[in-house]
C-alpha positions as CSV (number, residue, x, y, z in Angstrom):
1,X,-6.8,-16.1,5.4
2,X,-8.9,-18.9,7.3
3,X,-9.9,-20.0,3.7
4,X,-6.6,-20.5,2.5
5,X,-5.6,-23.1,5.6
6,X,-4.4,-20.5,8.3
7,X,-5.1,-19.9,12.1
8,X,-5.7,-16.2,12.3
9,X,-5.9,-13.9,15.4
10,X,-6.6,-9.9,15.5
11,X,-5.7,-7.8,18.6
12,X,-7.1,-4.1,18.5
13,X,-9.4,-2.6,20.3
14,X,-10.7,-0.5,17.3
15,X,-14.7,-1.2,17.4
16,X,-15.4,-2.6,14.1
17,X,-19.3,-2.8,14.8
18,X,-19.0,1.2,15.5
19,X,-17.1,2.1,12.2
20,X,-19.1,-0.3,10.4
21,X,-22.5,2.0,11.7
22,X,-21.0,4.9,11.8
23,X,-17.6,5.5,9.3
24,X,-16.0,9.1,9.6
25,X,-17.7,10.1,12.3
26,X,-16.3,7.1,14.6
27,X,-13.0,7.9,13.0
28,X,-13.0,11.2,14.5
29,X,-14.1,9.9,17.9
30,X,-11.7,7.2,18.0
31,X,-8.7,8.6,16.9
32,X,-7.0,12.7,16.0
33,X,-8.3,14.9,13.6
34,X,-5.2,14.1,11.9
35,X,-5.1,10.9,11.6
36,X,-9.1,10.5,10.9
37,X,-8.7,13.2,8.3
38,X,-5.7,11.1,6.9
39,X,-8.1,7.7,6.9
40,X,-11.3,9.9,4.7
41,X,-8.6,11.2,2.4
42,X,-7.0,7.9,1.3
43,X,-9.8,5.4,1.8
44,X,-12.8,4.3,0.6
45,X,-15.2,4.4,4.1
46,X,-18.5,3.0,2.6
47,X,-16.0,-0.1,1.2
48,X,-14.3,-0.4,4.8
49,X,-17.7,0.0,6.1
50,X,-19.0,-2.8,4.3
51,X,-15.8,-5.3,4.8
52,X,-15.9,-4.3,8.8
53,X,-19.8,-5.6,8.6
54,X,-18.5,-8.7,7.2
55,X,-15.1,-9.1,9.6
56,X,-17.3,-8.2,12.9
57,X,-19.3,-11.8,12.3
58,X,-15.8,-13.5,12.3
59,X,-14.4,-14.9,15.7
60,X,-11.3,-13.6,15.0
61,X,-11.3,-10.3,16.7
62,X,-10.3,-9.9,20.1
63,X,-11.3,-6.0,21.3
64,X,-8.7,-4.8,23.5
65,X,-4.8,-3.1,23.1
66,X,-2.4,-6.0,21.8
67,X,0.5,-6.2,24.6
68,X,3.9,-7.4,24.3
69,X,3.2,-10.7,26.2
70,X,0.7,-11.2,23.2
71,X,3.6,-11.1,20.7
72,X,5.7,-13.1,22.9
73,X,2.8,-15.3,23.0
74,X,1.9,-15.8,19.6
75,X,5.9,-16.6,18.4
76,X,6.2,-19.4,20.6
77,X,3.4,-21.2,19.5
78,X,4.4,-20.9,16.0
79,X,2.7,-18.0,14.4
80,X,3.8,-15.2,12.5
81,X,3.2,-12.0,13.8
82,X,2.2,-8.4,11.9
83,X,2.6,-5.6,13.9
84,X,0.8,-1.9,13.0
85,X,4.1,-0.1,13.9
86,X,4.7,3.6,12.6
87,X,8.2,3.1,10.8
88,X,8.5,7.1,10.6
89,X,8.1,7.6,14.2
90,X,11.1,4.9,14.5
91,X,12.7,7.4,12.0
92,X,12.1,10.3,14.0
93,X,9.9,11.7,10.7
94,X,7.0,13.1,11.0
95,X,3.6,11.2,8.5
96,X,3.3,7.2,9.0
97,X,4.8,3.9,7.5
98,X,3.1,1.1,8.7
99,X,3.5,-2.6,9.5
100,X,6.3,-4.8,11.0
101,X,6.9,-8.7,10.7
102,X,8.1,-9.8,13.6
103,X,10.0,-13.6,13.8
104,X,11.6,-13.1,17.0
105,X,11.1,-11.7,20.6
106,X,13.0,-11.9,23.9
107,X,11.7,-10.0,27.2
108,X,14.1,-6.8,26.5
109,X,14.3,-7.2,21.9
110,X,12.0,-7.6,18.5
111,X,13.7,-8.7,16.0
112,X,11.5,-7.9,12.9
113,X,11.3,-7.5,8.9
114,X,10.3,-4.1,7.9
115,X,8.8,-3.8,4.3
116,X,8.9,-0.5,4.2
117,X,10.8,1.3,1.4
118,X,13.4,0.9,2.0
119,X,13.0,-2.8,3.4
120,X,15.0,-3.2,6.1
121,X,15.3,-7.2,7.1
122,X,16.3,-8.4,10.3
123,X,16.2,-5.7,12.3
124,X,16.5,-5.5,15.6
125,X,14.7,-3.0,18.2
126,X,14.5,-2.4,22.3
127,X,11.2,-3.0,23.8
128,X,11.8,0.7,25.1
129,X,12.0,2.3,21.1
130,X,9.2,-0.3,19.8
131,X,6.5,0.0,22.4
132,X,5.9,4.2,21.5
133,X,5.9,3.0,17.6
134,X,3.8,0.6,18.2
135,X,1.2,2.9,20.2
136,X,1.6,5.9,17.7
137,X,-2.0,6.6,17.7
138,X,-2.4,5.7,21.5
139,X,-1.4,2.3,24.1
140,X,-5.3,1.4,23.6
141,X,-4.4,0.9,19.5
142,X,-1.2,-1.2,19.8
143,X,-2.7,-3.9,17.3
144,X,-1.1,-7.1,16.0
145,X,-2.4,-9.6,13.6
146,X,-1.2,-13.6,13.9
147,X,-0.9,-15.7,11.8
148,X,-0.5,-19.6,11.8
149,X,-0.5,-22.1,9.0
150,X,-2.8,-25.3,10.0
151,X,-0.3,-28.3,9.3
């Protein structure tokens, strides 16, 4: 994305440099049995590996749990805002469905785009129902990507 002309932020506090040494077996130390089982089944790790290698020389990555001062942040300067959110929890499903646009925050609402199928645009959500979403896999993961065109 900084390539193609944008600003780019990353707030996780996933340890790329771990997963890119160590794949599954930091999957299974980071997050559940579940959810690391979930991540060997439907990925490619040696790829993700490989791609982590290259991301960890970026200076995008900030290691620590995304906070919802960060999103508020991030909006008013400008930037657009993707969100790891778990749409089934939201649903009261159990499995995941992941990912939120967010365009709009105040200190109490998120008002979002949801790609999921269905899409759902301009939604609207309490801090109280988005905040356990957003931390499905645990407060420490909340993670948010921003984005920002360079004009």
């Amino acid at each position: 994305m900084e390539k193609l002309g944008f600003d780019v932020e990353h707030i996780v506090a996933f340890d790329y440099t771990k997963f890119s040494e160590h794949g599954s077996k930091y999957l299974k130390q980071a997050f559940t049995k579940e959810v690391a089982s979930h991540q060997e089944k439907n990925s490619d790790i040696s790829l993700a590996q490989g791609e982590a290698r290259k991301y960890i020389t970026t200076d995008i990555h900030n290691k620590r749990p995304a906070t919802w001062k960060d999103i508020q942040n991030y909006i008013s300067k400008g930037y657009l805002v993707v969100c790891n959110v778990n749409a089934d929890k939201l649903s009261g499903k159990s499995g995941y469905t992941g990912y939120f646009i967010v365009y709009k925050i105040s200190d109490t609402q998120i008002h979002f785009h949801n790609p999921g199928l269905p899409p759902k645009p301009k939604s609207v959500l309490s801090k109280k129902d988005f905040i356990p979403a957003w931390g499905h896999l645990s407060k420490q993961y909340c993670e948010l990507q921003a984005l920002k065109l360079h004009i």
